[in-house]
PDB file of N, CA, C and O in Angstrom:
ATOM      1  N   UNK A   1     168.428  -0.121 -70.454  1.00  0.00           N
ATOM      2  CA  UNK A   1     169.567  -0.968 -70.775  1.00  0.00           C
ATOM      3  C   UNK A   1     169.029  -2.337 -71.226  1.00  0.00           C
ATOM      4  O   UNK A   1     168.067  -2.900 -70.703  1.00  0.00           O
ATOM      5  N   UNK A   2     169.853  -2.874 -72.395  1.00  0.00           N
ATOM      6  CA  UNK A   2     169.161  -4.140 -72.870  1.00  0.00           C
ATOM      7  C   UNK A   2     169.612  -5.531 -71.823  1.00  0.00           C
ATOM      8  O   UNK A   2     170.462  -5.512 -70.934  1.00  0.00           O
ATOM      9  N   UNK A   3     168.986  -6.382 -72.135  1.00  0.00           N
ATOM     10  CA  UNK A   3     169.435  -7.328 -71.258  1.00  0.00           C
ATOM     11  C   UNK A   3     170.530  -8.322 -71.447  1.00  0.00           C
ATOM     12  O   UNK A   3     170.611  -9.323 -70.735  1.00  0.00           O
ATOM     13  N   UNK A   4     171.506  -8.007 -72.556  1.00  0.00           N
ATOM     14  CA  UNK A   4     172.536  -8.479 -73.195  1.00  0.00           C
ATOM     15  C   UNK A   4     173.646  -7.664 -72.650  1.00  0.00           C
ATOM     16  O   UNK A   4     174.764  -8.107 -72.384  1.00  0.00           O
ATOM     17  N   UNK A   5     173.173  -6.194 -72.473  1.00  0.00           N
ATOM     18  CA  UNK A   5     174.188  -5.292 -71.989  1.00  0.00           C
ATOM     19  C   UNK A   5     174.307  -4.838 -70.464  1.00  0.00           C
ATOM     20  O   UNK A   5     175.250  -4.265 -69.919  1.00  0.00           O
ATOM     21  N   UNK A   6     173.163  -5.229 -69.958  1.00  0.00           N
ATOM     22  CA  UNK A   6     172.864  -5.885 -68.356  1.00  0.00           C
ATOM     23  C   UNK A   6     174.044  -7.289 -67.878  1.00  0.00           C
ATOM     24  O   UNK A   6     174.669  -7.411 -66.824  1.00  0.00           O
ATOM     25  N   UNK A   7     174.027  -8.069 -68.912  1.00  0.00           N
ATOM     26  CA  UNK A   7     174.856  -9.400 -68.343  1.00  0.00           C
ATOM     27  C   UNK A   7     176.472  -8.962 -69.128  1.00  0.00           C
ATOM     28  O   UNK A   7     177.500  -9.292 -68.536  1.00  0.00           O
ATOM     29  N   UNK A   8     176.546  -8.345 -70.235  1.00  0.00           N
ATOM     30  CA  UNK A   8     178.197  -7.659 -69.853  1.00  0.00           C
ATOM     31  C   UNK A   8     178.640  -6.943 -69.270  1.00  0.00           C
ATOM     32  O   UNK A   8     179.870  -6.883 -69.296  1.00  0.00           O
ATOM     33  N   UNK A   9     177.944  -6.084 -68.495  1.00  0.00           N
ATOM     34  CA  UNK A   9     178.144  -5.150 -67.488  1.00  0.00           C
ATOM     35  C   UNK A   9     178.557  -5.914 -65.979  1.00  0.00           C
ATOM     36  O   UNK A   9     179.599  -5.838 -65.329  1.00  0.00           O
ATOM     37  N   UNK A  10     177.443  -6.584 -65.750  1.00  0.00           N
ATOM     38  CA  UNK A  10     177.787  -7.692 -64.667  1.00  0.00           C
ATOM     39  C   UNK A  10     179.127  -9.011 -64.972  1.00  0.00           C
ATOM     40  O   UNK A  10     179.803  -9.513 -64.073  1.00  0.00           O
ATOM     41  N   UNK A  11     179.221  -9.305 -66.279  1.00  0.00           N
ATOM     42  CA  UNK A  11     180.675  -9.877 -66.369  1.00  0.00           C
ATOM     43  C   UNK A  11     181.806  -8.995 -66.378  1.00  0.00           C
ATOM     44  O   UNK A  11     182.904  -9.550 -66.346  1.00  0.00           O
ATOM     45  N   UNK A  12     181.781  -7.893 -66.410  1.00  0.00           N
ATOM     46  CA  UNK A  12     183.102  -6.906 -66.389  1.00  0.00           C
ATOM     47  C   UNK A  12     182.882  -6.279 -65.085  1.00  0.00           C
ATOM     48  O   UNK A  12     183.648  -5.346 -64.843  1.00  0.00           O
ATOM     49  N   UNK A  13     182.179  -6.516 -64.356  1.00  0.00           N
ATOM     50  CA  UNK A  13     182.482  -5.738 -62.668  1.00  0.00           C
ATOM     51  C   UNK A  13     183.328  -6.925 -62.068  1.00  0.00           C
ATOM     52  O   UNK A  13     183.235  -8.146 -62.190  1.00  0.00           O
ATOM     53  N   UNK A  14     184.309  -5.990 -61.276  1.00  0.00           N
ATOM     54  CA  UNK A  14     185.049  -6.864 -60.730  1.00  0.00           C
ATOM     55  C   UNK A  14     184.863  -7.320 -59.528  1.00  0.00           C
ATOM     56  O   UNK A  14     184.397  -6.461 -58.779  1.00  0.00           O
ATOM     57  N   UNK A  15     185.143  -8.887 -58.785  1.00  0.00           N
ATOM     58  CA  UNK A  15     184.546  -9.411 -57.638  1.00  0.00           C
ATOM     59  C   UNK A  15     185.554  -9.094 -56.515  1.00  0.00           C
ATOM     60  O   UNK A  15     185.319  -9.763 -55.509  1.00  0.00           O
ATOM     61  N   UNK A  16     186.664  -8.221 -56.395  1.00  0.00           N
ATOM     62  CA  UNK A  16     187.090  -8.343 -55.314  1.00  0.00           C
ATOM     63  C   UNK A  16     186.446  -7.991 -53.962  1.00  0.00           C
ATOM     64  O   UNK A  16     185.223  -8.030 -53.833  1.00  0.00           O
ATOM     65  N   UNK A  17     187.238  -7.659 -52.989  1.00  0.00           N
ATOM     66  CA  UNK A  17     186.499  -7.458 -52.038  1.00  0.00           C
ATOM     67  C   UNK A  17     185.287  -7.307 -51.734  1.00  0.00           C
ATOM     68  O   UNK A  17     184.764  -6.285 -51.290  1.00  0.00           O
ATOM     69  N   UNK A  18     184.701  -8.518 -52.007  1.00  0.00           N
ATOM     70  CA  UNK A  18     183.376  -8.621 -51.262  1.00  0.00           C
ATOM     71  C   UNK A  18     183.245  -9.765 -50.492  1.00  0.00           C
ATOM     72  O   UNK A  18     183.862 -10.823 -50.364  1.00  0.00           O
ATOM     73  N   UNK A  19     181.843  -9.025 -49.816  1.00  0.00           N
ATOM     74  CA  UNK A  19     181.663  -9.680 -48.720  1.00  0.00           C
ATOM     75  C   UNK A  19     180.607 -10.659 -48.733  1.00  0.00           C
ATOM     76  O   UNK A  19     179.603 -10.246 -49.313  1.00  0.00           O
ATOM     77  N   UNK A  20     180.518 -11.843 -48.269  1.00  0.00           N
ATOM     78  CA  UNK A  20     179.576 -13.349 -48.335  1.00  0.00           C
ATOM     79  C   UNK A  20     178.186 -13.015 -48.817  1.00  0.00           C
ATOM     80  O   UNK A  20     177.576 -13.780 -49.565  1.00  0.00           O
ATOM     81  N   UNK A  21     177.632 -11.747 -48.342  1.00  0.00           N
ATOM     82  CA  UNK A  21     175.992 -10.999 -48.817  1.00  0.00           C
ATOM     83  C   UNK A  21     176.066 -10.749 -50.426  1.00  0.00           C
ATOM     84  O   UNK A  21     175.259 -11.131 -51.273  1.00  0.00           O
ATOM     85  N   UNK A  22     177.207 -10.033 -50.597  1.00  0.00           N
ATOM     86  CA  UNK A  22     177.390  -9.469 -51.731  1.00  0.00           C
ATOM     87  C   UNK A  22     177.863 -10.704 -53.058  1.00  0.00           C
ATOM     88  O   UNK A  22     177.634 -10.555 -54.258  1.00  0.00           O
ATOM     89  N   UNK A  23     178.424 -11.657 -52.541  1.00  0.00           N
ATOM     90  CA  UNK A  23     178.629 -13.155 -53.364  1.00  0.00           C
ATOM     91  C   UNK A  23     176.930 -13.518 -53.588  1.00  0.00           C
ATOM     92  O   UNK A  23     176.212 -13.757 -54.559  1.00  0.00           O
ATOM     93  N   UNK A  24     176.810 -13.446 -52.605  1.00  0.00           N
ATOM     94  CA  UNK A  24     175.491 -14.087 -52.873  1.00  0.00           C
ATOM     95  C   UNK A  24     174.518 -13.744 -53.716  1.00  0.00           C
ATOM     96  O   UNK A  24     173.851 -14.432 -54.489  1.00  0.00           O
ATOM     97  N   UNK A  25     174.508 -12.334 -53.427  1.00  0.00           N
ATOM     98  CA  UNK A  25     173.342 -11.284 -54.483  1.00  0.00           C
ATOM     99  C   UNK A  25     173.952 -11.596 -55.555  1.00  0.00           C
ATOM    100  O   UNK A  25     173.207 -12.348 -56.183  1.00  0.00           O
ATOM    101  N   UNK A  26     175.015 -11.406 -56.169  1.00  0.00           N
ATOM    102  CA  UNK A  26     175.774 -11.755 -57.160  1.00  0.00           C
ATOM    103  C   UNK A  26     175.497 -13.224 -57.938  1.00  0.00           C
ATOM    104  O   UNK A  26     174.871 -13.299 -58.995  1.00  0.00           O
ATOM    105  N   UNK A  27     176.013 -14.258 -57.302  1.00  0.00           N
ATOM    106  CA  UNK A  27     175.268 -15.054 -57.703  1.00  0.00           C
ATOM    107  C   UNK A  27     173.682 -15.334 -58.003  1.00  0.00           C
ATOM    108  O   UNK A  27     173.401 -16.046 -58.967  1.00  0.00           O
ATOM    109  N   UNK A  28     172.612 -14.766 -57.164  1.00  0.00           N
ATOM    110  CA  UNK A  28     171.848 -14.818 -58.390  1.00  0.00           C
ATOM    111  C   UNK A  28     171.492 -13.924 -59.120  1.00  0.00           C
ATOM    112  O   UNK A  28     170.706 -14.236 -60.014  1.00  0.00           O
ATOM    113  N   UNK A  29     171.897 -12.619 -59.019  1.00  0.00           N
ATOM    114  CA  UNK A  29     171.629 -11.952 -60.388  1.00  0.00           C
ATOM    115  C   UNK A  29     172.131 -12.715 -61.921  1.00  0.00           C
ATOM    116  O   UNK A  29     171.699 -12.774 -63.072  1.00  0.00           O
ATOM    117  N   UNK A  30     172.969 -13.089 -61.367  1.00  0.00           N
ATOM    118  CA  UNK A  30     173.871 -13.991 -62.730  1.00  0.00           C
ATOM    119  C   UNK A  30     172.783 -15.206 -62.874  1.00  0.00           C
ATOM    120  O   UNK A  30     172.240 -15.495 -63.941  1.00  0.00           O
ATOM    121  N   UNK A  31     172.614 -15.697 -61.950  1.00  0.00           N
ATOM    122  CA  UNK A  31     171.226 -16.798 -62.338  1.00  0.00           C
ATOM    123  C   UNK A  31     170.285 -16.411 -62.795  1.00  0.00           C
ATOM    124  O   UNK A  31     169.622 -17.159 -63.514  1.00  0.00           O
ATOM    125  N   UNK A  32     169.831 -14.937 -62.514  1.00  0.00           N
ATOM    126  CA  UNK A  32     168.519 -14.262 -62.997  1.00  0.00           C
ATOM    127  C   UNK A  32     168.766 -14.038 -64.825  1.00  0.00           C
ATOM    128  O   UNK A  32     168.057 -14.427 -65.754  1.00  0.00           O
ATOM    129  N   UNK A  33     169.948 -13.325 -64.834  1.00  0.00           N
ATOM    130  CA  UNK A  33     170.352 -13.071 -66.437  1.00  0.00           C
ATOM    131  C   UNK A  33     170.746 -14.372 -66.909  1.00  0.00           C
ATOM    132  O   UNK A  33     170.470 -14.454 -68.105  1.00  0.00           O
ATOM    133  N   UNK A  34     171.277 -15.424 -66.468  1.00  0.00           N
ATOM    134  CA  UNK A  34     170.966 -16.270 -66.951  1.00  0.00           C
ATOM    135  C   UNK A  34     169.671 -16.825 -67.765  1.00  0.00           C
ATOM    136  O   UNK A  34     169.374 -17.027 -68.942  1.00  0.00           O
ATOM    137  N   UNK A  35     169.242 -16.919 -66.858  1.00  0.00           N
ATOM    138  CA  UNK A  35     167.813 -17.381 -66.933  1.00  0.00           C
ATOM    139  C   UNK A  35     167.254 -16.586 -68.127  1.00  0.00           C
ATOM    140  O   UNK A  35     166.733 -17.160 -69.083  1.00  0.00           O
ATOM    141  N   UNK A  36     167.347 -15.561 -68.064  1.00  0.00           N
ATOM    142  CA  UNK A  36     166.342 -13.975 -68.815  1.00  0.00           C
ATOM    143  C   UNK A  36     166.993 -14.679 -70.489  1.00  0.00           C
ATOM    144  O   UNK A  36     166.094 -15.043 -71.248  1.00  0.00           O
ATOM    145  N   UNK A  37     168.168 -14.816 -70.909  1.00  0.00           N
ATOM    146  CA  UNK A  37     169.139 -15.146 -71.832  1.00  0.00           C
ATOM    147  C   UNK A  37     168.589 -16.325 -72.390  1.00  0.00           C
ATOM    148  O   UNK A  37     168.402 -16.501 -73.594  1.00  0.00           O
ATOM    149  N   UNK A  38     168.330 -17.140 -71.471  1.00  0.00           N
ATOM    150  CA  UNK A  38     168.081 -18.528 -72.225  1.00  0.00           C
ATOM    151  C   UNK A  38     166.997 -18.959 -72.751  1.00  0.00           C
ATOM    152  O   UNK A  38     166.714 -19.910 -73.480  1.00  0.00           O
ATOM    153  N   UNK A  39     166.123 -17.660 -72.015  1.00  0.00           N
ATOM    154  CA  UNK A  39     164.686 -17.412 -72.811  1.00  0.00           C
ATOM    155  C   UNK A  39     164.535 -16.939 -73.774  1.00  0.00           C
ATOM    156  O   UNK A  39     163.619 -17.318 -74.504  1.00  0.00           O
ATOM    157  N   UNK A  40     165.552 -15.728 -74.207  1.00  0.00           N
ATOM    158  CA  UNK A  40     165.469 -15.066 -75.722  1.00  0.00           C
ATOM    159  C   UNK A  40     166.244 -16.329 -76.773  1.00  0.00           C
ATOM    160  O   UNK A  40     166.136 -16.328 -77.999  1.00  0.00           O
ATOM    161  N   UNK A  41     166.997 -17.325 -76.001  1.00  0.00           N
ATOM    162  CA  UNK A  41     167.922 -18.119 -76.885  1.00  0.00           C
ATOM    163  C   UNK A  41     167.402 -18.892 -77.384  1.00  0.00           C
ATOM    164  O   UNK A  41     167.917 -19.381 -78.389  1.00  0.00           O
ATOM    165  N   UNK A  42     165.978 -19.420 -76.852  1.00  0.00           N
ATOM    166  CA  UNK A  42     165.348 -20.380 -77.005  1.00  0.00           C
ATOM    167  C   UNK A  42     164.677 -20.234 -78.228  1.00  0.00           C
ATOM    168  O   UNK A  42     164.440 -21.162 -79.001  1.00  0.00           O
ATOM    169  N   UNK A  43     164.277 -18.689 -78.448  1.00  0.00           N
ATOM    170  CA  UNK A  43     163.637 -18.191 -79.610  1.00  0.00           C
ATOM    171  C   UNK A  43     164.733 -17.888 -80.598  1.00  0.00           C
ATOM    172  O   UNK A  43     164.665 -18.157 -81.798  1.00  0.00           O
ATOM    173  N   UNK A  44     165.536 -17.427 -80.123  1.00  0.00           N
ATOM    174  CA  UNK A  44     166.080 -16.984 -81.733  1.00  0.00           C
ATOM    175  C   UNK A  44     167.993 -18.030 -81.981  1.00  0.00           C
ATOM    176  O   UNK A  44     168.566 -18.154 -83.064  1.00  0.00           O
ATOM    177  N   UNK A  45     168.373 -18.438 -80.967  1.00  0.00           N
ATOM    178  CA  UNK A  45     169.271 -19.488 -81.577  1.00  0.00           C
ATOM    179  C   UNK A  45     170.158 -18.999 -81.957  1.00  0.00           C
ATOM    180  O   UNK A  45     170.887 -19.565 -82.772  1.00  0.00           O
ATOM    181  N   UNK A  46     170.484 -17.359 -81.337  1.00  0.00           N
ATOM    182  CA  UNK A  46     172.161 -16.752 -81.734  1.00  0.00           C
ATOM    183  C   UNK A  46     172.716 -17.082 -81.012  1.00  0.00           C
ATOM    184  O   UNK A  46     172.285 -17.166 -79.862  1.00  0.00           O
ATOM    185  N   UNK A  47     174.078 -17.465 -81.394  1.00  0.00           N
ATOM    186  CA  UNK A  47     175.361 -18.241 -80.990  1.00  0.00           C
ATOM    187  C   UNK A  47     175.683 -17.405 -80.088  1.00  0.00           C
ATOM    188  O   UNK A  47     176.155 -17.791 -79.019  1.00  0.00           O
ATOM    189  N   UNK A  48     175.434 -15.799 -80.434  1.00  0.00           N
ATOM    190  CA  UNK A  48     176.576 -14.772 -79.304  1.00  0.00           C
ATOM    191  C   UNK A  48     175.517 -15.141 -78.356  1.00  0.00           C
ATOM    192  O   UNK A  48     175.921 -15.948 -77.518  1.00  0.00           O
ATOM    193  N   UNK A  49     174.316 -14.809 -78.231  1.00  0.00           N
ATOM    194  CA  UNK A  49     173.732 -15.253 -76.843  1.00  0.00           C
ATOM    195  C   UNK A  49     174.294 -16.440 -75.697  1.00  0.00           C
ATOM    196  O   UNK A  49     174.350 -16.468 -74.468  1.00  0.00           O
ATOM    197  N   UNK A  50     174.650 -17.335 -76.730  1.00  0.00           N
ATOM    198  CA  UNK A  50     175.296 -18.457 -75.763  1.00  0.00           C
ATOM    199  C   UNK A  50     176.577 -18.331 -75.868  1.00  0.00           C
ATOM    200  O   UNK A  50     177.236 -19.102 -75.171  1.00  0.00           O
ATOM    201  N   UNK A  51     177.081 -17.671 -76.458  1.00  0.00           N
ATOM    202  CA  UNK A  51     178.514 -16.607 -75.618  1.00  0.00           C
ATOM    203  C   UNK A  51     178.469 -15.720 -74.660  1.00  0.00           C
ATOM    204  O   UNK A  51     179.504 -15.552 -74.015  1.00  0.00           O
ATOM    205  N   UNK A  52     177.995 -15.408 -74.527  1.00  0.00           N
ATOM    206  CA  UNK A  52     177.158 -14.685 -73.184  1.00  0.00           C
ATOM    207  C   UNK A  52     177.005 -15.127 -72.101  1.00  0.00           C
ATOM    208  O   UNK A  52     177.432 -14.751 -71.009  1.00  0.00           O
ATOM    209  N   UNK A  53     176.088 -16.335 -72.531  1.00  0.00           N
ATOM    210  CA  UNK A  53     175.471 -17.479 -71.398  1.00  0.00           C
ATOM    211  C   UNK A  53     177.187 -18.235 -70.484  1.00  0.00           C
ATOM    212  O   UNK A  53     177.535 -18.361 -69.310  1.00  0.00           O
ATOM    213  N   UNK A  54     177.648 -18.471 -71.474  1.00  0.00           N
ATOM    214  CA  UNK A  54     178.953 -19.076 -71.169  1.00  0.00           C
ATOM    215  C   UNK A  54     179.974 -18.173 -70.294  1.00  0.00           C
ATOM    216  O   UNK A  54     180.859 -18.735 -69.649  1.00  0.00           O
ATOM    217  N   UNK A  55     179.848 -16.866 -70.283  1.00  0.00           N
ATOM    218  CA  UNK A  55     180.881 -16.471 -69.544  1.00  0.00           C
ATOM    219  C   UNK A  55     180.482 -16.012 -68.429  1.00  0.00           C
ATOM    220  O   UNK A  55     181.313 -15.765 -67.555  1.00  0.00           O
ATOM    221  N   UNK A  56     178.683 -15.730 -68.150  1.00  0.00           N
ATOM    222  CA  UNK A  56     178.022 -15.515 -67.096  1.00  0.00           C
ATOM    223  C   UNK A  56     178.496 -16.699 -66.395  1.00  0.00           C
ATOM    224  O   UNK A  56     178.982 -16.656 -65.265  1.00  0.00           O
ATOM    225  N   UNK A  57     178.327 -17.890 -67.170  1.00  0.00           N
ATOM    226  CA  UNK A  57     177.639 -19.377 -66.124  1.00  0.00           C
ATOM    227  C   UNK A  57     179.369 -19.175 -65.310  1.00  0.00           C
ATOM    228  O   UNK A  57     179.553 -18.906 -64.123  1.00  0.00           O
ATOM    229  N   UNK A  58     180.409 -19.391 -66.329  1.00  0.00           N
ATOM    230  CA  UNK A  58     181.848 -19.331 -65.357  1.00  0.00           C
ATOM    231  C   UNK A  58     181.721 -18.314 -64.510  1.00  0.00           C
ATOM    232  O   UNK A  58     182.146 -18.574 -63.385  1.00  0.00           O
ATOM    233  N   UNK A  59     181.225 -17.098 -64.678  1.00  0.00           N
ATOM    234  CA  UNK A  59     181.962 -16.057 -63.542  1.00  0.00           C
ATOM    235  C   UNK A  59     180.813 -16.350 -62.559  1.00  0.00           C
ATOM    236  O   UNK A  59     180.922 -15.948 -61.401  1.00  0.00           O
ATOM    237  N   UNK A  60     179.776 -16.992 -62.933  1.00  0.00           N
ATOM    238  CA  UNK A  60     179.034 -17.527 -61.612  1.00  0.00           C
ATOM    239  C   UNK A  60     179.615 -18.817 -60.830  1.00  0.00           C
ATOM    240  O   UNK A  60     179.503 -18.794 -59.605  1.00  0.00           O
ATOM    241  N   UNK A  61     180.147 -19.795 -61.352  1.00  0.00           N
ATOM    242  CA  UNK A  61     180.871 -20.323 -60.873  1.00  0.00           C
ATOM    243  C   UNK A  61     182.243 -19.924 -59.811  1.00  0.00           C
ATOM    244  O   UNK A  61     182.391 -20.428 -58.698  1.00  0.00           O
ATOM    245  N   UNK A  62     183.034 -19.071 -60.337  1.00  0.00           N
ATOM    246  CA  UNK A  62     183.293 -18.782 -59.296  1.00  0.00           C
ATOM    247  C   UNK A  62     183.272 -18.318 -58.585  1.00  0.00           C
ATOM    248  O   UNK A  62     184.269 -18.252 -57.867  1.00  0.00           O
ATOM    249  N   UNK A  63     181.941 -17.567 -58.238  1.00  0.00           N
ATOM    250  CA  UNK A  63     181.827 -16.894 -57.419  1.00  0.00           C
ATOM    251  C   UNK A  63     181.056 -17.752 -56.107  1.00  0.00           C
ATOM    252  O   UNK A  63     180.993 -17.575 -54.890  1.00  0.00           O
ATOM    253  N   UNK A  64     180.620 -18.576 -56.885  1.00  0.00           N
ATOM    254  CA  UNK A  64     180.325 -19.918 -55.945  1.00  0.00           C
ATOM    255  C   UNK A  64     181.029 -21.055 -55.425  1.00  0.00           C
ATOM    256  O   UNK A  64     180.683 -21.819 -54.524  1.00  0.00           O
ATOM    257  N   UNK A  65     182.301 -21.052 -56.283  1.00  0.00           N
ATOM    258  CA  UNK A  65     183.525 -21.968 -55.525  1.00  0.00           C
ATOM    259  C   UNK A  65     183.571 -21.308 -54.103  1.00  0.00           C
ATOM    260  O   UNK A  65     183.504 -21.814 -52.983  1.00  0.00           O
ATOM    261  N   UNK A  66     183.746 -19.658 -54.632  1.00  0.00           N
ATOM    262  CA  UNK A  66     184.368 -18.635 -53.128  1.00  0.00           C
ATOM    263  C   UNK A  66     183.266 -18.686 -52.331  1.00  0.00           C
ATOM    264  O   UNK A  66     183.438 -17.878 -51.418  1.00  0.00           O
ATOM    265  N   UNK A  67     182.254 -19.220 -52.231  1.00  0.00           N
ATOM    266  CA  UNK A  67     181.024 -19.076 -51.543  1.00  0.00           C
ATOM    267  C   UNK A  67     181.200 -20.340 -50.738  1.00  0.00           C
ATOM    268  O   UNK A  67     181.207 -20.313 -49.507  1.00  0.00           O
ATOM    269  N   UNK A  68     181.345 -21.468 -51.452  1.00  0.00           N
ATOM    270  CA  UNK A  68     181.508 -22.572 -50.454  1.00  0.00           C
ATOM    271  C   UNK A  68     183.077 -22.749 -50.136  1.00  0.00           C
ATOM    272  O   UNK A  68     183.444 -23.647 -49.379  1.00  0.00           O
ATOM    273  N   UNK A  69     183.590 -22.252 -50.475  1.00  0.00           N
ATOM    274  CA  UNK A  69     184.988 -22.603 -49.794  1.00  0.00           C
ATOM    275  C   UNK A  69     185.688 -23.543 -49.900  1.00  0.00           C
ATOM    276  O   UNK A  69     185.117 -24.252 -50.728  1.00  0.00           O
ATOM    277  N   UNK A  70     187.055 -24.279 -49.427  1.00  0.00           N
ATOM    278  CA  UNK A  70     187.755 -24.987 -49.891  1.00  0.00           C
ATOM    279  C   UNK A  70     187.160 -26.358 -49.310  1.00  0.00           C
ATOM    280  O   UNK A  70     186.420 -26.294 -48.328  1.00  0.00           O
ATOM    281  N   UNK A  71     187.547 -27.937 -50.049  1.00  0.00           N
ATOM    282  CA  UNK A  71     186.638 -28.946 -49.762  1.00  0.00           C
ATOM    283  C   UNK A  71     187.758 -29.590 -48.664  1.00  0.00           C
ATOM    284  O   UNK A  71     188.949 -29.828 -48.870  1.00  0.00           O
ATOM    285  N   UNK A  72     187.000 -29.783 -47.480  1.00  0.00           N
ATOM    286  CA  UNK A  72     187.681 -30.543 -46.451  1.00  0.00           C
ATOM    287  C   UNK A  72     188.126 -31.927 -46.147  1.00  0.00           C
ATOM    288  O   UNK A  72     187.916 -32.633 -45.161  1.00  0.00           O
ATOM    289  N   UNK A  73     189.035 -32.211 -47.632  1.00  0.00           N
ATOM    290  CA  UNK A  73     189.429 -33.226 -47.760  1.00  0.00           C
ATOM    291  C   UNK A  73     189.474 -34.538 -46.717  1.00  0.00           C
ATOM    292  O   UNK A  73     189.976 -35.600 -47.083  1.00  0.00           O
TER     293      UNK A  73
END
């Protein structure tokens, strides 16, 4: 599997029910393909790559809002 089709696969699984371990692994695999992405981007400067990058970085985001939880105003 390519590593473009590695990080849409992981943006189309859905996050419900999981549990704090499973946020977590989650989050960094998404940091890992991140990461992997921004190395091929660096070389070749396709736009869809950083369409890619962009919807990883949000669905990592929230999966890290739900990780830290609401702010105790």
């Amino acid at each position: 599997m390519t590593l473009i089709e590695r990080a849409l696969e992981f943006e189309g699984r859905k996050m419900r029910n999981m549990s704090t371990s499973d946020r977590v692994e989650a989050s960094r695999e998404a940091k890992a393909l991140i990461l992997e992405l921004n190395e091929v981007y660096k070389e070749s400067k396709d736009p869809y790559l950083m369409e890619v990058m962009k919807l990883l970085t949000a669905k990592k985001r929230t999966i890290e809002k739900r990780l830290k939880g609401a702010p105790l105003v």
